[in-house]
Structure formats: C-alpha cells, structure tokens
C-alpha positions in Angstrom: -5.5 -11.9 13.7 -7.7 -8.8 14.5 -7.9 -5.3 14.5 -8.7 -2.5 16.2 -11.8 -0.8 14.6 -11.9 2.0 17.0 -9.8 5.4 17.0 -8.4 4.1 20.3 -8.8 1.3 22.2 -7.8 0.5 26.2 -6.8 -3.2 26.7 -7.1 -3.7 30.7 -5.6 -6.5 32.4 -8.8 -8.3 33.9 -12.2 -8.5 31.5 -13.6 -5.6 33.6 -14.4 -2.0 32.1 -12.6 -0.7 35.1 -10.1 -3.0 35.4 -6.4 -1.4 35.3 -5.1 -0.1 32.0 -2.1 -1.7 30.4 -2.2 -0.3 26.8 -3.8 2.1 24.8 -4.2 0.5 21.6 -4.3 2.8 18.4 -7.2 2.6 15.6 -6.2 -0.2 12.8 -3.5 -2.1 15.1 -3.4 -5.8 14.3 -3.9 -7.9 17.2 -3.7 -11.5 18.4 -6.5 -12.3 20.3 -6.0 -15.3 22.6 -9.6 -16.3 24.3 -13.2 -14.7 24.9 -15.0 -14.8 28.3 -18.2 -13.1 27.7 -17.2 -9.5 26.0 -14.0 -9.8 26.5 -11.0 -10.5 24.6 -7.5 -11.5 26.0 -4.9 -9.8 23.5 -1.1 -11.4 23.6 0.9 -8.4 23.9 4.4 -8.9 23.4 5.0 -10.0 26.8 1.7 -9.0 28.4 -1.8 -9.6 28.4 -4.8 -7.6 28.5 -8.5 -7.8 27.6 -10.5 -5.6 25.7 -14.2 -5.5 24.9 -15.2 -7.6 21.6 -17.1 -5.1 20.0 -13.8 -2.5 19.1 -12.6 -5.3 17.2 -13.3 -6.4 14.2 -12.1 -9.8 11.8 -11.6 -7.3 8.5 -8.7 -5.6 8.0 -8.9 -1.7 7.8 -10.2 -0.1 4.4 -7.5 2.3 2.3 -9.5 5.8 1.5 -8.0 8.3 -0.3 -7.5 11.2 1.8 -9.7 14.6 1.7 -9.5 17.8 -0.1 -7.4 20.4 2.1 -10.6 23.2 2.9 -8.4 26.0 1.3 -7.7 24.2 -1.9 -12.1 23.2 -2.5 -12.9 26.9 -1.2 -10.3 28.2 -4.1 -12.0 26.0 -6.9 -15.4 27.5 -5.6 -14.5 31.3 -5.6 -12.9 30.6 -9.2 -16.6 29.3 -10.0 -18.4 31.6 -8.6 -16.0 34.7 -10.2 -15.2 33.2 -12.8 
C-alpha cells in the first residue's frame, strides 16, 4: 500500500505526463501500486489502471495534526492582551 502525498494527484493511463487522465487522486488516498517503469507507477484502480509519477507517493501513511486556530478567535486573545 501507498499514498498520495500530494494535495492532488492525476493518475494517467500510459507512464507519460501527457498521457490521458483517468482519475484525479485526492491528497492522503491509499493506493495499490502494481509496477514501476522508470517514474512511473501503475495504480490498480477498482477496475482501471493508471500511472502516476513516483515521486507524489510516498510508503508512510499520512501524519494526524491538530487543526489551526480560527484567525478571529487568536486575534480576540491578542486584543484582550494588548487591552487588557
């Protein structure tokens, strides 16, 4: 199993960059990569396969991060500091 470490990723259906799209992949999708030639990886797609380049995917699976401070919430704890 792979992933795609990329926000998006085409997967075309020859080992060409302007070979025909068949999917856009979405960042973090698990993938079953079937062979390499070169670059390239063949992905078995239920029913379909395409290639995509090697380097958009990556062995590890995605990392959990806790999500960001909304801006209005950090600029309200800053004008209380700055008021205070």
């Amino acid at each position: 199993m792979m992933y795609v470490a990329s926000g998006t990723l085409n997967c075309r259906a020859d080992p060409a960059a302007r070979s025909r799209l068949v999917e856009k992949l979405a960042g973090d999708d698990q993938v079953d990569a079937r062979e390499t030639q070169g670059d390239w990886v063949k992905l078995n797609r239920t029913g379909k396969d395409c290639w995509v380049a090697k380097r958009f995917l990556s062995e590890s699976p995605p990392i959990e991060t806790e999500p960001a401070a909304p801006a209005a919430r950090l600029y309200e704890v800053v004008l209380f500091f700055w008021t205070g």
